[in-house]
Biopython code that builds the backbone (N, CA, C, O; Angstrom):
import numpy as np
from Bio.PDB.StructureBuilder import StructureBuilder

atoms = [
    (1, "UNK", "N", (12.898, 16.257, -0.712)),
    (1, "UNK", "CA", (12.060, 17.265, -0.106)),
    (1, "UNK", "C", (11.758, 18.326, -1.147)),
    (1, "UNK", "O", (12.732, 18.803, -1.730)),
    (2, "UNK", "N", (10.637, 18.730, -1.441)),
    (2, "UNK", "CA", (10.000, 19.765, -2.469)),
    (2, "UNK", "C", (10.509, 21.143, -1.733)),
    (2, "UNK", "O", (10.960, 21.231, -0.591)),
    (3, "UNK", "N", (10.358, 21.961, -2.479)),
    (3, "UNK", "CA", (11.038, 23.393, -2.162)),
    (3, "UNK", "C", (10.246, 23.960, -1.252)),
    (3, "UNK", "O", (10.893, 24.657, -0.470)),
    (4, "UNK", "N", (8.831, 23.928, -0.997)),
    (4, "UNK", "CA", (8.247, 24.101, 0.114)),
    (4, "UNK", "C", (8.733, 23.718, 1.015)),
    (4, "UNK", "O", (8.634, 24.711, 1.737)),
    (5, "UNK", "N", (9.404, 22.724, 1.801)),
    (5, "UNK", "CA", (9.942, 22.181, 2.963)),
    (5, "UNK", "C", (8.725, 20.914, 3.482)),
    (5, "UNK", "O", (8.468, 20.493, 4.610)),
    (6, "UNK", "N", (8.280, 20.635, 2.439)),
    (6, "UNK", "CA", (7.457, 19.788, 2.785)),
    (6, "UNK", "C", (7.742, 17.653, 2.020)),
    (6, "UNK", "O", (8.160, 17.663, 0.862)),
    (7, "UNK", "N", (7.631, 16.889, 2.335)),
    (7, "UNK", "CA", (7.581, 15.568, 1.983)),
    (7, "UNK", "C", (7.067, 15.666, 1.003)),
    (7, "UNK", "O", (6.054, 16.365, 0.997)),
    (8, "UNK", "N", (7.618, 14.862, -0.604)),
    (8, "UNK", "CA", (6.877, 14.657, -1.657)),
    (8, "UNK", "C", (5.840, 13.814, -1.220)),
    (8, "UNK", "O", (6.165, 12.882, -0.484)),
    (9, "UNK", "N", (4.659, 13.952, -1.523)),
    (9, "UNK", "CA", (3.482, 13.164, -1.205)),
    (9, "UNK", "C", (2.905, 12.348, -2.690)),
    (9, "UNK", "O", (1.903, 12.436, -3.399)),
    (10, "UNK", "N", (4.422, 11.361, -2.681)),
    (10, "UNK", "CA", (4.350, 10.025, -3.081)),
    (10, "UNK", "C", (5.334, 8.913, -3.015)),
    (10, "UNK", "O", (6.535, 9.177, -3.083)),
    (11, "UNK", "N", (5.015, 7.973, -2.919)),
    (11, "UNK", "CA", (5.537, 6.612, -2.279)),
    (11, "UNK", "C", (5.391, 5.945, -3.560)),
    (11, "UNK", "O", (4.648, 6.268, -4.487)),
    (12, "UNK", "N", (6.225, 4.941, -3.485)),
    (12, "UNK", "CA", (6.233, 3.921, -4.452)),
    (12, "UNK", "C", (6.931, 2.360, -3.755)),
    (12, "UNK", "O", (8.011, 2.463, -3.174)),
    (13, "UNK", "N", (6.467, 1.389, -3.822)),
    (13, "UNK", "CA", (6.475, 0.181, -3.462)),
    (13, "UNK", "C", (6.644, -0.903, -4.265)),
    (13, "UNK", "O", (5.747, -1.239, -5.038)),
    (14, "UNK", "N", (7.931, -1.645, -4.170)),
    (14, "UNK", "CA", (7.631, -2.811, -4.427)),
    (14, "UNK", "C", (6.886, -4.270, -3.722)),
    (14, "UNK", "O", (7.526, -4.955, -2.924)),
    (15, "UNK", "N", (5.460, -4.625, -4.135)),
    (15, "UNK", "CA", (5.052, -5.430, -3.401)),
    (15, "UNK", "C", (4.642, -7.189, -4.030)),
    (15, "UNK", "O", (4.122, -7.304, -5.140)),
    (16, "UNK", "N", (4.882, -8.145, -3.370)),
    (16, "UNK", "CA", (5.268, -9.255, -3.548)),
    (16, "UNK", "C", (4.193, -10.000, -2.679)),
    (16, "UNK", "O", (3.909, -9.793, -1.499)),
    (17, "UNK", "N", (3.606, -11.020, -3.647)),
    (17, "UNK", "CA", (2.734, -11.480, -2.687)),
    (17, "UNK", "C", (2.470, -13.244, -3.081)),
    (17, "UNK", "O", (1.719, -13.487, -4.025)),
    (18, "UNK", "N", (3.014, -14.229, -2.440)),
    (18, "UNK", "CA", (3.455, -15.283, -2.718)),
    (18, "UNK", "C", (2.832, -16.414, -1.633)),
    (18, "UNK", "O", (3.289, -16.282, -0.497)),
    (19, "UNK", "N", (1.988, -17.359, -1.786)),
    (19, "UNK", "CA", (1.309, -18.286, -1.188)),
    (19, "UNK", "C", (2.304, -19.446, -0.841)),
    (19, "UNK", "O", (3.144, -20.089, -1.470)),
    (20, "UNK", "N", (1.787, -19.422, 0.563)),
    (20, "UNK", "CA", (2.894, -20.800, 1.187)),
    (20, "UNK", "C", (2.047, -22.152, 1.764)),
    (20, "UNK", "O", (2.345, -23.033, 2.570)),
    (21, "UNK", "N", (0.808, -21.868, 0.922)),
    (21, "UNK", "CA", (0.260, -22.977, 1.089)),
    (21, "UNK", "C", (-2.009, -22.846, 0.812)),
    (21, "UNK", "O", (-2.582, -21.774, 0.617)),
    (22, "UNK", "N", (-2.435, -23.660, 0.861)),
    (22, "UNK", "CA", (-3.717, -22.950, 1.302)),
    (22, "UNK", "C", (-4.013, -21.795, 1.952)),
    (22, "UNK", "O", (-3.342, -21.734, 2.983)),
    (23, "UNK", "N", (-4.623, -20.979, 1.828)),
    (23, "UNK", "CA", (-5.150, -20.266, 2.306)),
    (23, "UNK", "C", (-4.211, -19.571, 3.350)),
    (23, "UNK", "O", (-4.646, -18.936, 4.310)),
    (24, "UNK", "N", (-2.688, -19.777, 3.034)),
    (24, "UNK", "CA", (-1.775, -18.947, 3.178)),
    (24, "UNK", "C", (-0.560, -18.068, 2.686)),
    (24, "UNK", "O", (0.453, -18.484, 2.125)),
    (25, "UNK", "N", (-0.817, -16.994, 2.956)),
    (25, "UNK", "CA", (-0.262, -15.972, 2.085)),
    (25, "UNK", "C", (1.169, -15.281, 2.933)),
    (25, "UNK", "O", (1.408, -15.211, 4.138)),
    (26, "UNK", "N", (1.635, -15.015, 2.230)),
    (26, "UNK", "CA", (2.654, -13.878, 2.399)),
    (26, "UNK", "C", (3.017, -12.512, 1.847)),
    (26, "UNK", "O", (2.915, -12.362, 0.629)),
    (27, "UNK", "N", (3.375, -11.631, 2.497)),
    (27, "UNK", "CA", (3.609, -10.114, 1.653)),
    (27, "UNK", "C", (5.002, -9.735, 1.712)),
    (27, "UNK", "O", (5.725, -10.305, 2.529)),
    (28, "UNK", "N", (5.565, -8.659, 0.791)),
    (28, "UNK", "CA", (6.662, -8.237, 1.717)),
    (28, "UNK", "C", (6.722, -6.589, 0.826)),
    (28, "UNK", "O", (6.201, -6.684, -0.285)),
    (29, "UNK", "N", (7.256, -5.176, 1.146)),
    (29, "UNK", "CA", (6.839, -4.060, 0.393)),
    (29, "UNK", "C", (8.610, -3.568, 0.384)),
    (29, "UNK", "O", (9.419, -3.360, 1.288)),
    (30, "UNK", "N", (8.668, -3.531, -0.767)),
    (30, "UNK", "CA", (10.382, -3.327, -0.456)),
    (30, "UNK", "C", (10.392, -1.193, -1.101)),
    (30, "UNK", "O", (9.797, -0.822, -2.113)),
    (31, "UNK", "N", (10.770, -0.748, -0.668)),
    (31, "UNK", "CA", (11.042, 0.579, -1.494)),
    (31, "UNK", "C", (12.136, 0.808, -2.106)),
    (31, "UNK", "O", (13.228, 0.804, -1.539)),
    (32, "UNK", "N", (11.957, 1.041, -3.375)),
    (32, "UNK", "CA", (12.839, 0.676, -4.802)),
    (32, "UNK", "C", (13.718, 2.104, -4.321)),
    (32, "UNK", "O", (14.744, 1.931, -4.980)),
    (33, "UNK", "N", (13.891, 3.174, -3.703)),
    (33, "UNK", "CA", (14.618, 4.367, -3.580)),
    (33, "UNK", "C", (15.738, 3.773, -2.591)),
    (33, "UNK", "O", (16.917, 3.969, -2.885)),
    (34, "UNK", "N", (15.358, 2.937, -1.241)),
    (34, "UNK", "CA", (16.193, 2.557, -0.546)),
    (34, "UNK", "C", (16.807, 0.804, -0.377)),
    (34, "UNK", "O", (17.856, 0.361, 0.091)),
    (35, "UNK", "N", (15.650, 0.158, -0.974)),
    (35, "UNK", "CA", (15.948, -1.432, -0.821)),
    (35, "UNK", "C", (15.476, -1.823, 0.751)),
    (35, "UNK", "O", (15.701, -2.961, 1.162)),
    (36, "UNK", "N", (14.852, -0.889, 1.557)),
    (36, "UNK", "CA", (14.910, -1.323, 2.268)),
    (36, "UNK", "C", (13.036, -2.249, 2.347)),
    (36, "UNK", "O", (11.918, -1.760, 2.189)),
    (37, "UNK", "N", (13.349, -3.282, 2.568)),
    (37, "UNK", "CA", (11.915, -4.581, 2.352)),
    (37, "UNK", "C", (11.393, -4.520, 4.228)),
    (37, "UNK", "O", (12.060, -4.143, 5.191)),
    (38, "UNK", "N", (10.267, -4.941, 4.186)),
    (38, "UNK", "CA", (10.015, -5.662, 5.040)),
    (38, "UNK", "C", (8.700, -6.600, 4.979)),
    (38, "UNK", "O", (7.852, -6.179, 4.192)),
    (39, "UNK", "N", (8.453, -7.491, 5.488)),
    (39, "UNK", "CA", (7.658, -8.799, 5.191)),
    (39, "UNK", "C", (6.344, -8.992, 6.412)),
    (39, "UNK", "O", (6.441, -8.693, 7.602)),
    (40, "UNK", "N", (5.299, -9.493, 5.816)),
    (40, "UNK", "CA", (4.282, -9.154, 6.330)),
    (40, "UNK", "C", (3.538, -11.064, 6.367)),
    (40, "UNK", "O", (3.329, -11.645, 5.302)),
    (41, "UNK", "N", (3.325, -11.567, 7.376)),
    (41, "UNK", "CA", (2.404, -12.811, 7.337)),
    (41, "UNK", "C", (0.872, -12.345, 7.537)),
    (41, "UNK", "O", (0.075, -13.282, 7.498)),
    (42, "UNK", "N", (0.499, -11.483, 7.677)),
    (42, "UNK", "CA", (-0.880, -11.171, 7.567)),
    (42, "UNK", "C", (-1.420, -9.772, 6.710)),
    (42, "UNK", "O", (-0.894, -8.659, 6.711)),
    (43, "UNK", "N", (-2.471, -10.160, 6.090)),
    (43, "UNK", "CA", (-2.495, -8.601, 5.015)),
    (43, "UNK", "C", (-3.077, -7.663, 5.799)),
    (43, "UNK", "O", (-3.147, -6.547, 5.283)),
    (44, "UNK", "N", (-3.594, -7.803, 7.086)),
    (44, "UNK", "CA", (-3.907, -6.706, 7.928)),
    (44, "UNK", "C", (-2.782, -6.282, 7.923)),
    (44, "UNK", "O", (-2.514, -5.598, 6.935)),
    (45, "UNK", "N", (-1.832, -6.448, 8.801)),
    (45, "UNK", "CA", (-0.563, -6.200, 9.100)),
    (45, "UNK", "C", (0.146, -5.092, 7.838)),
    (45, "UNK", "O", (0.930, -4.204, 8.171)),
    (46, "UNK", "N", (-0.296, -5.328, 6.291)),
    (46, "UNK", "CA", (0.521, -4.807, 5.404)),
    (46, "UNK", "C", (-0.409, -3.964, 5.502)),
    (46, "UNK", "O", (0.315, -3.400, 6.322)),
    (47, "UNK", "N", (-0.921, -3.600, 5.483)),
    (47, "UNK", "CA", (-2.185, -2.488, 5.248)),
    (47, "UNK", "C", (-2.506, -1.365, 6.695)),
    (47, "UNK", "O", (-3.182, -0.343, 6.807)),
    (48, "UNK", "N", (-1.979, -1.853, 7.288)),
    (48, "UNK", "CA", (-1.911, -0.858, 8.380)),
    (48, "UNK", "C", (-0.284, -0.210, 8.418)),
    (48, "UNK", "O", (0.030, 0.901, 8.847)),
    (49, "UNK", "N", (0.762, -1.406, 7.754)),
    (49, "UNK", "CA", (2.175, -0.322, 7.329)),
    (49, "UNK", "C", (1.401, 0.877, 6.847)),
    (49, "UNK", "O", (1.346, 1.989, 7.372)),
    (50, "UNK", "N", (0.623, 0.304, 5.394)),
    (50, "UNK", "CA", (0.395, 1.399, 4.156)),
    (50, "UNK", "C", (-0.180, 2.358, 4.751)),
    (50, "UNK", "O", (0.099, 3.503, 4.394)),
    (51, "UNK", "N", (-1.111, 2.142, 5.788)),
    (51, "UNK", "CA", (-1.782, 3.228, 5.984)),
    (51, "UNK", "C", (-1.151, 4.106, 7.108)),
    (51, "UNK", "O", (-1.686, 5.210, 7.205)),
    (52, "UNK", "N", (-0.272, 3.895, 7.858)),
    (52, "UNK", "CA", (0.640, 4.385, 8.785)),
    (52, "UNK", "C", (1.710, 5.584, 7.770)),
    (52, "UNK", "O", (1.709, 6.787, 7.509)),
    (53, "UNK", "N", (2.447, 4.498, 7.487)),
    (53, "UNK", "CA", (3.167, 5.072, 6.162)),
    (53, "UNK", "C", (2.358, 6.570, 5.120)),
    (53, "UNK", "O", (2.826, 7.708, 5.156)),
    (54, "UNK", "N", (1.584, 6.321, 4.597)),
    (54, "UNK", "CA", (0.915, 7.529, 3.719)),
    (54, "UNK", "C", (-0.010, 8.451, 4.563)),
    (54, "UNK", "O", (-0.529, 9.416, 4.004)),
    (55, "UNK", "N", (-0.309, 8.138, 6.246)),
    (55, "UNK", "CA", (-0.590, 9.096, 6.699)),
    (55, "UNK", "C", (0.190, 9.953, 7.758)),
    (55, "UNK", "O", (-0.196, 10.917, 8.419)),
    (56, "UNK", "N", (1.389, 9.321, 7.719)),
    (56, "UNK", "CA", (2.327, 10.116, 8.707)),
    (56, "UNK", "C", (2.382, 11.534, 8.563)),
    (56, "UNK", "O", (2.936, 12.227, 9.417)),
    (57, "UNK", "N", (1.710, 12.139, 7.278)),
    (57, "UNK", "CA", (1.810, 13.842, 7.587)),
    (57, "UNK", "C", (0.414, 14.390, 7.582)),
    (57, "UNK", "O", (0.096, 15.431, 7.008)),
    (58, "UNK", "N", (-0.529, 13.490, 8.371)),
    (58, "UNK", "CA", (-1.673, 13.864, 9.039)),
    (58, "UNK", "C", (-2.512, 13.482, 8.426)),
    (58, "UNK", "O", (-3.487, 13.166, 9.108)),
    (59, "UNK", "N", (-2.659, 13.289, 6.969)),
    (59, "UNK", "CA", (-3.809, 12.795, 6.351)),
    (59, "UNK", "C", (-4.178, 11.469, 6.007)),
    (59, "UNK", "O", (-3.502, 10.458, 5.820)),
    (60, "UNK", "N", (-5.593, 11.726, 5.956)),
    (60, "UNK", "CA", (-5.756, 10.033, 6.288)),
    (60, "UNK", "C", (-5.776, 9.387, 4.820)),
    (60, "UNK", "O", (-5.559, 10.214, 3.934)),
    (61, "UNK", "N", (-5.976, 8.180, 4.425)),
    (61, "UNK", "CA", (-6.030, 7.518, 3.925)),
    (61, "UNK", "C", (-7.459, 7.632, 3.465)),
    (61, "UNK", "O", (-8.319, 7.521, 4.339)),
    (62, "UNK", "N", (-7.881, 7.862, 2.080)),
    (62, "UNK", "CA", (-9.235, 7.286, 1.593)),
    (62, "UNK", "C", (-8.941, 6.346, 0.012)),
    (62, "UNK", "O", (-8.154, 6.605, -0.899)),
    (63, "UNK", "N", (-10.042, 5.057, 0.180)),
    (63, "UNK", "CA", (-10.126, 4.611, -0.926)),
    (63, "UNK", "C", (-11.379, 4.984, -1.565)),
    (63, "UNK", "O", (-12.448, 5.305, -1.046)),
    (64, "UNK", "N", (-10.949, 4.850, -3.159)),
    (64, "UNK", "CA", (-12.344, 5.109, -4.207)),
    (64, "UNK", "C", (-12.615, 4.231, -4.647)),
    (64, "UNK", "O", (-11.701, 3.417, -4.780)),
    (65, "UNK", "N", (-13.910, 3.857, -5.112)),
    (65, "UNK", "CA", (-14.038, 2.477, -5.538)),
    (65, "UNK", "C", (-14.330, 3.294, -7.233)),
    (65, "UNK", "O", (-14.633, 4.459, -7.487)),
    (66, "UNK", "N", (-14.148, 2.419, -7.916)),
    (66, "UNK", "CA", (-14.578, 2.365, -9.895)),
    (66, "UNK", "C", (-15.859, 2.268, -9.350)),
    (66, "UNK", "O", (-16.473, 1.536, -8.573)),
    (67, "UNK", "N", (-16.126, 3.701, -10.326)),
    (67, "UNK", "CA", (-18.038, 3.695, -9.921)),
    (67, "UNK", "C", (-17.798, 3.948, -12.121)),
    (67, "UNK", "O", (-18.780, 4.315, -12.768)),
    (68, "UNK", "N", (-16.974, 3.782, -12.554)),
    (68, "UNK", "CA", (-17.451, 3.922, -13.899)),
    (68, "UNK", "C", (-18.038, 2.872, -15.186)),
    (68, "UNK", "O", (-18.342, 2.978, -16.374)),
    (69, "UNK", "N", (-17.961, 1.426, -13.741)),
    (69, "UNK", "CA", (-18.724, 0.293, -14.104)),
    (69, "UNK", "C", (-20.188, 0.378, -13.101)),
    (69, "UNK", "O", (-20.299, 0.671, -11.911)),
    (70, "UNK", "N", (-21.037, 0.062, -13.935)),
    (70, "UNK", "CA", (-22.303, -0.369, -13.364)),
    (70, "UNK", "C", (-23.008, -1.635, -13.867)),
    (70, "UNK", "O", (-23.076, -1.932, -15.059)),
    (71, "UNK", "N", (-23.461, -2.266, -12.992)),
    (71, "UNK", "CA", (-24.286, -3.130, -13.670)),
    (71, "UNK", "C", (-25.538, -3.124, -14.028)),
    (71, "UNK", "O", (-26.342, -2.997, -13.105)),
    (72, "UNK", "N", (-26.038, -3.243, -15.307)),
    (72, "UNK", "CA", (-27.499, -2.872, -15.664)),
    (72, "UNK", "C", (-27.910, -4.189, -16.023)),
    (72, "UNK", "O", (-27.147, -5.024, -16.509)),
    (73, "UNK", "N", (-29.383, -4.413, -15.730)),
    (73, "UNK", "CA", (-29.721, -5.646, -16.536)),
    (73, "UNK", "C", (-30.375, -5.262, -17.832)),
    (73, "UNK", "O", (-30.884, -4.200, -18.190)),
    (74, "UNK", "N", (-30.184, -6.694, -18.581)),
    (74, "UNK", "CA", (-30.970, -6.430, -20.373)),
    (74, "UNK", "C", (-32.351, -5.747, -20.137)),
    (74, "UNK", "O", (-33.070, -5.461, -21.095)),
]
sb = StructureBuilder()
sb.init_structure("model")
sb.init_model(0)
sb.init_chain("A")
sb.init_seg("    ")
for serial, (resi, resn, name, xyz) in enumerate(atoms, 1):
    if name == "N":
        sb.init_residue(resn, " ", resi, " ")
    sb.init_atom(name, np.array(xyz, "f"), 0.0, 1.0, " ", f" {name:<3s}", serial, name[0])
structure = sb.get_structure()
């Protein structure tokens, strides 16, 4: 906890992502502070942890996309 009394606002994950066949996948996100894992058969499923997880202190979740590639033609 930061001296404010507030949650460090960062996470770190170990994530594992291992195919059990065609077009089937597996996840699992372990956190390297506690060991504690848990395992995911669908990547919706992991992605709504993540986003549960990093918004539990109200804020939401945004992604950025790399806008510092463009494609130009010759």
């Amino acid at each position: 906890m930061s001296s404010l009394g507030h949650a460090p606002r960062y996470h770190s994950y170990l994530l594992r992502c291992w195919s059990e066949g065609p077009g089937v996948w597996r996840f699992s996100v372990e956190d390297p502070h506690t060991g504690v894992r848990r395992g995911f058969t669908e990547m919706a499923a992991l992605i709504t942890f993540l986003e549960a997880n990093l918004c539990e202190d109200g804020d939401d979740v945004t992604t950025s996309q790399d806008t510092s590639r463009t494609n130009s033609s010759p």
